[in-house]
N, CA, C and O of each residue as an XYZ file, in Angstrom:
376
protein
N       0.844     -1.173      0.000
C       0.000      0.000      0.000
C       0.895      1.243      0.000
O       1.589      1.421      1.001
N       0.955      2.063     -0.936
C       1.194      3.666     -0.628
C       0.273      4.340     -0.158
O      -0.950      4.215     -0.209
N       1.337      5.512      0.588
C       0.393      6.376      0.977
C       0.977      7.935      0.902
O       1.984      8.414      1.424
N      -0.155      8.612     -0.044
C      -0.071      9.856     -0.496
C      -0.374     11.294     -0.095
O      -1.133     11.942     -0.815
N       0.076     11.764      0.829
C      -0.339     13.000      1.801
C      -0.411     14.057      1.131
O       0.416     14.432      0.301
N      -2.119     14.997      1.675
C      -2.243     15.624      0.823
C      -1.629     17.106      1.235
O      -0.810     17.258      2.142
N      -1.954     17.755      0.734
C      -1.612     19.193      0.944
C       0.181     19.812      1.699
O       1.290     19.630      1.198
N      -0.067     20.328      2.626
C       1.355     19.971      3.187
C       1.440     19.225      4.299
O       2.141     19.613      5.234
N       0.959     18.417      4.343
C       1.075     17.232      5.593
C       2.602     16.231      4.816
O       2.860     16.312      3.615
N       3.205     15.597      5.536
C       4.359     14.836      5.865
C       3.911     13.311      6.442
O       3.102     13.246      7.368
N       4.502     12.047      5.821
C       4.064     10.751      6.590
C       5.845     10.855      6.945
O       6.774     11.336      6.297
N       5.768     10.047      8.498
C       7.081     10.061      9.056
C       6.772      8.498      9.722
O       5.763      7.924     10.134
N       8.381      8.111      9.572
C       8.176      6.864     10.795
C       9.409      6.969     11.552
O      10.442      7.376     11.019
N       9.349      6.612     12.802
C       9.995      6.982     13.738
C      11.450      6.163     13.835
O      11.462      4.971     14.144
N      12.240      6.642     13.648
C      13.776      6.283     14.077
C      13.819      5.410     15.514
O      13.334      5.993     16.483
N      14.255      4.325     15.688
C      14.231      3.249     16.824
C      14.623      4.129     18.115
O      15.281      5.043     17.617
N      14.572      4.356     19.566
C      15.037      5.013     20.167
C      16.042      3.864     21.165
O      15.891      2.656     20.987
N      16.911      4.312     22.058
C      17.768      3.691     22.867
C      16.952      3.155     23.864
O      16.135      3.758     24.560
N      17.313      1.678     23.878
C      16.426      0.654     24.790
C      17.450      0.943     25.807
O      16.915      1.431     26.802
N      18.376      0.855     25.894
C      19.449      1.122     27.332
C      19.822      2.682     27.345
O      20.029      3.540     26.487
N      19.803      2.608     29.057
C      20.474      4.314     29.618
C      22.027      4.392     28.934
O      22.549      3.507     28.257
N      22.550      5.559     29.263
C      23.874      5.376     29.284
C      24.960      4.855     30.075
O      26.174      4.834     29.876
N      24.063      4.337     31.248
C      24.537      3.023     32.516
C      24.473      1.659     32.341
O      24.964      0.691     32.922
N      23.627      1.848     31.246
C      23.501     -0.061     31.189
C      21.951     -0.527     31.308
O      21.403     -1.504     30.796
N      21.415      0.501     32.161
C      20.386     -0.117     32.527
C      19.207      0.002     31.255
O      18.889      1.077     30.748
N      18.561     -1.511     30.807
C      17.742     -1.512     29.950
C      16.245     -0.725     30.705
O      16.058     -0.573     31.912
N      15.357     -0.332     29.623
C      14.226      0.628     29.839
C      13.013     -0.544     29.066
O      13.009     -0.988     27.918
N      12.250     -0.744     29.978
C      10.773     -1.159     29.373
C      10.386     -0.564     28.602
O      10.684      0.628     28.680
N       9.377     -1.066     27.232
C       8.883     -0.215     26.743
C       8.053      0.771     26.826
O       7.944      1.715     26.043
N       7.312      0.506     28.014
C       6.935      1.936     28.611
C       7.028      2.729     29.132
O       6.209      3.648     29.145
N       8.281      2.673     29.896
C       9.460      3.594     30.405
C       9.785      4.538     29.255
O       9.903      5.733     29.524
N       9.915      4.195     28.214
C      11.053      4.809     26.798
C      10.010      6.219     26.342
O       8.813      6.238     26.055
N      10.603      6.874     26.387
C       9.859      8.330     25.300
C       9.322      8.037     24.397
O       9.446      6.887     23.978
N       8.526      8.954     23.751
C       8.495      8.602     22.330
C       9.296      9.637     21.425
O       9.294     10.863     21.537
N      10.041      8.783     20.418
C      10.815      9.382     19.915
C      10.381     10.385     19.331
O       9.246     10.329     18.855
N      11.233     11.683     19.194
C      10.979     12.844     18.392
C      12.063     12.557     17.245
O      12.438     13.620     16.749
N      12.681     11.416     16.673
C      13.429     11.864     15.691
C      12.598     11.008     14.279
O      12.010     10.000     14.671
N      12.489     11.226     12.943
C      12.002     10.317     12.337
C      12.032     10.867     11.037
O      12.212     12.034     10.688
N      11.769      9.547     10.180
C      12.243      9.452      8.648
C      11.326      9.767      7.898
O      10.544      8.828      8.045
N      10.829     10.533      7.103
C      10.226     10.934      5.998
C      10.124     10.210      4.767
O      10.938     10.334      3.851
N       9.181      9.497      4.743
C       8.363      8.284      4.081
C       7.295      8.682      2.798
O       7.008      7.982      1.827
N       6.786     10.122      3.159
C       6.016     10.188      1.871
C       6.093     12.258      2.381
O       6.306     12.749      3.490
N       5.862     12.858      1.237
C       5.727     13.971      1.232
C       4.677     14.395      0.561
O       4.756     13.862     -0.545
N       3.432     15.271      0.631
C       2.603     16.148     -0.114
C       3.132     17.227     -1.034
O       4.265     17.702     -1.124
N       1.878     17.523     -1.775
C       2.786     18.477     -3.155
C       2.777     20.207     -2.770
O       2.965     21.178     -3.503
N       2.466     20.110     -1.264
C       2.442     21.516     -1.138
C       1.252     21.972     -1.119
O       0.280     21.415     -0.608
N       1.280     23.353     -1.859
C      -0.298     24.431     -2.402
C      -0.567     25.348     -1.315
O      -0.069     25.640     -0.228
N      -1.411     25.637     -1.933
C      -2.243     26.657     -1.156
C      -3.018     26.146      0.541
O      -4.091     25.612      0.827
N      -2.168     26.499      1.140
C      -3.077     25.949      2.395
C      -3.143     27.098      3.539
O      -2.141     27.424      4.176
N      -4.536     27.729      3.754
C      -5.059     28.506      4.548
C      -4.774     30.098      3.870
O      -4.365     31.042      4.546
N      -5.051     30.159      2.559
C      -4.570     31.467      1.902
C      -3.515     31.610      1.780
O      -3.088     32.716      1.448
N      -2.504     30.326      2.048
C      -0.933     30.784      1.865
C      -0.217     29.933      0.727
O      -0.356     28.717      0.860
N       0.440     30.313     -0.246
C       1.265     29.164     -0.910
C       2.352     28.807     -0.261
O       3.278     29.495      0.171
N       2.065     27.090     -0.211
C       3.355     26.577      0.675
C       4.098     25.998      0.194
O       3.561     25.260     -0.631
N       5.664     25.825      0.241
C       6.217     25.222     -0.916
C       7.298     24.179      0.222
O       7.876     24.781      1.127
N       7.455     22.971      0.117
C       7.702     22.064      0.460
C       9.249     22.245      0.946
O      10.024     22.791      0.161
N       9.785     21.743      2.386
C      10.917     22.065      2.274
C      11.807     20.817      2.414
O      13.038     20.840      2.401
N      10.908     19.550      2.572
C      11.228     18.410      3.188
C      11.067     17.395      1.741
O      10.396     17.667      0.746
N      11.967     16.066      1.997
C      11.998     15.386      0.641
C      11.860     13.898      1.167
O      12.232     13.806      2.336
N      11.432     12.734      0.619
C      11.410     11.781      1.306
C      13.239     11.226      1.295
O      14.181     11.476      0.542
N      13.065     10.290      2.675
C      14.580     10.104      2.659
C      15.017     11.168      3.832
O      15.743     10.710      4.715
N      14.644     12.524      3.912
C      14.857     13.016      5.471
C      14.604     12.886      6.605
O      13.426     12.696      6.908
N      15.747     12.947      7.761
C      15.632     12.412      8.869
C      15.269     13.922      9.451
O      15.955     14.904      9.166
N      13.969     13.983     10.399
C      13.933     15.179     11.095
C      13.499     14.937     12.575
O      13.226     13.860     13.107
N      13.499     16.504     13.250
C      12.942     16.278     14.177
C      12.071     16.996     14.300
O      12.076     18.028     13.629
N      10.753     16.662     15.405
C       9.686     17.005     15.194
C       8.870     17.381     16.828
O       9.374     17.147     17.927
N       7.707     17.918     16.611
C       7.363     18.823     18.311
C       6.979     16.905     18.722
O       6.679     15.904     18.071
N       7.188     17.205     19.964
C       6.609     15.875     20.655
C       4.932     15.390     20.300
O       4.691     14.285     19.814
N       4.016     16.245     20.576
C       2.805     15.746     20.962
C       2.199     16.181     19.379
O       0.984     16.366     19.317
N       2.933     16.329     18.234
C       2.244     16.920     17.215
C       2.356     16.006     16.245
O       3.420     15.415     16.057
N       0.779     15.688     15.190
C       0.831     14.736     14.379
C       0.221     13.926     14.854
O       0.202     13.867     16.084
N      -0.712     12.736     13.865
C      -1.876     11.564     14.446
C      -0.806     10.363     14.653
O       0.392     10.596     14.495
N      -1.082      9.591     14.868
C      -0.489      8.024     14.521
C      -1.109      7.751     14.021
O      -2.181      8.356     13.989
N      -0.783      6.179     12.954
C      -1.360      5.439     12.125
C      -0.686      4.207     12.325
O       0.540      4.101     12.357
N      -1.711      3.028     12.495
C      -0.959      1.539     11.806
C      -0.775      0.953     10.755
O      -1.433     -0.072     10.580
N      -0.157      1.238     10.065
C      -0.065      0.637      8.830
C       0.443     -0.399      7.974
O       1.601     -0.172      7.624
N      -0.029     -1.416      7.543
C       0.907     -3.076      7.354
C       1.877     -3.185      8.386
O       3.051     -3.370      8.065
N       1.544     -3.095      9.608
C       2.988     -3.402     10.619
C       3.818     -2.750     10.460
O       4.969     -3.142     10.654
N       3.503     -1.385     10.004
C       4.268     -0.039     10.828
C       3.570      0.960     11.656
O       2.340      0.947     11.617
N       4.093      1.715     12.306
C       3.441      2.841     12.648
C       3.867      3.965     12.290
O       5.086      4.034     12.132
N       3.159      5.043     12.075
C       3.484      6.223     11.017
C       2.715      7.218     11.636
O       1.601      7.051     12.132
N       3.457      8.419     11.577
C       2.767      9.781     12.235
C       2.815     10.659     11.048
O       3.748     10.722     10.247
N       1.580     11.410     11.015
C       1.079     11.659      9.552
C       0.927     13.215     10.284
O       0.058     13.322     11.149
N       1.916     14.634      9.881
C       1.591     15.721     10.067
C       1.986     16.913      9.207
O       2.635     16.837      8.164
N       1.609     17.804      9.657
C       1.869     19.380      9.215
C       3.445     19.508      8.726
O       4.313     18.998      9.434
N       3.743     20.083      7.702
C       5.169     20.225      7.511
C       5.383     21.115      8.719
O       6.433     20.803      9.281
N       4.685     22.215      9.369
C       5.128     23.100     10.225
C       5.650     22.414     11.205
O       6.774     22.673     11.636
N       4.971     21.543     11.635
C       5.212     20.751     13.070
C       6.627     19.707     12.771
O       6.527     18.638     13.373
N       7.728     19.837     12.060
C       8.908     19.675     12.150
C       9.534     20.932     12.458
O       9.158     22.089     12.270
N      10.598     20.433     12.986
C      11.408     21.470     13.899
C      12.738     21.909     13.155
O      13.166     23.057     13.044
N      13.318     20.686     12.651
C      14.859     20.477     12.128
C      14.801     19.385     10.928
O      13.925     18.550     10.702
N      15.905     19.629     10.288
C      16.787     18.213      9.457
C      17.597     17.647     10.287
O      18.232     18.300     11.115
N      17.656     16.682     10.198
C      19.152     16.323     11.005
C      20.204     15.944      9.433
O      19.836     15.507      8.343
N      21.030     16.178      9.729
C      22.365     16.210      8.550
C      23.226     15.457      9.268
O      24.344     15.201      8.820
């Protein structure tokens, strides 16, 4: 299945985060954050959104980072994918 985001929304999936501290000690999975770093999987074509032309700054293949609590989740064929606003990235990571 693809999936094609419209306007300027972004599909991202999340970069694995560190199961161990920097002591050793392993973290349950519900102990662990949720990651803010993640890979850019599908991109929208932009446009006009809210009276503004928006022009895309993100490409699939980028690793970014993104606000914590911003963006839906999705399950998808045995992934999970957070589907948001180009605004609601923060950074590239390079």
């Amino acid at each position: 299945m693809k999936l094609v985001p419209l306007f300027d929304r972004v599909v991202l999936e999340a970069v694995s985060s560190e199961e161990k501290t920097k002591s050793g000690i392993v973290l349950p999975s519900a102990a662990q954050e949720k990651p803010q770093m993640a890979k850019v999987i599908a991109v929208g074509p932009g446009g006009i959104v809210d009276g503004k032309d928006v022009k895309m700054q993100l490409k699939v293949g980028d690793v970014v980072l993104y606000s914590k609590y911003a963006g839906s989740e999705f399950k998808l064929e045995n992934r999970e994918v957070t589907i948001m606003r180009q605004n609601d990235v923060l950074a590239i990571v390079k």
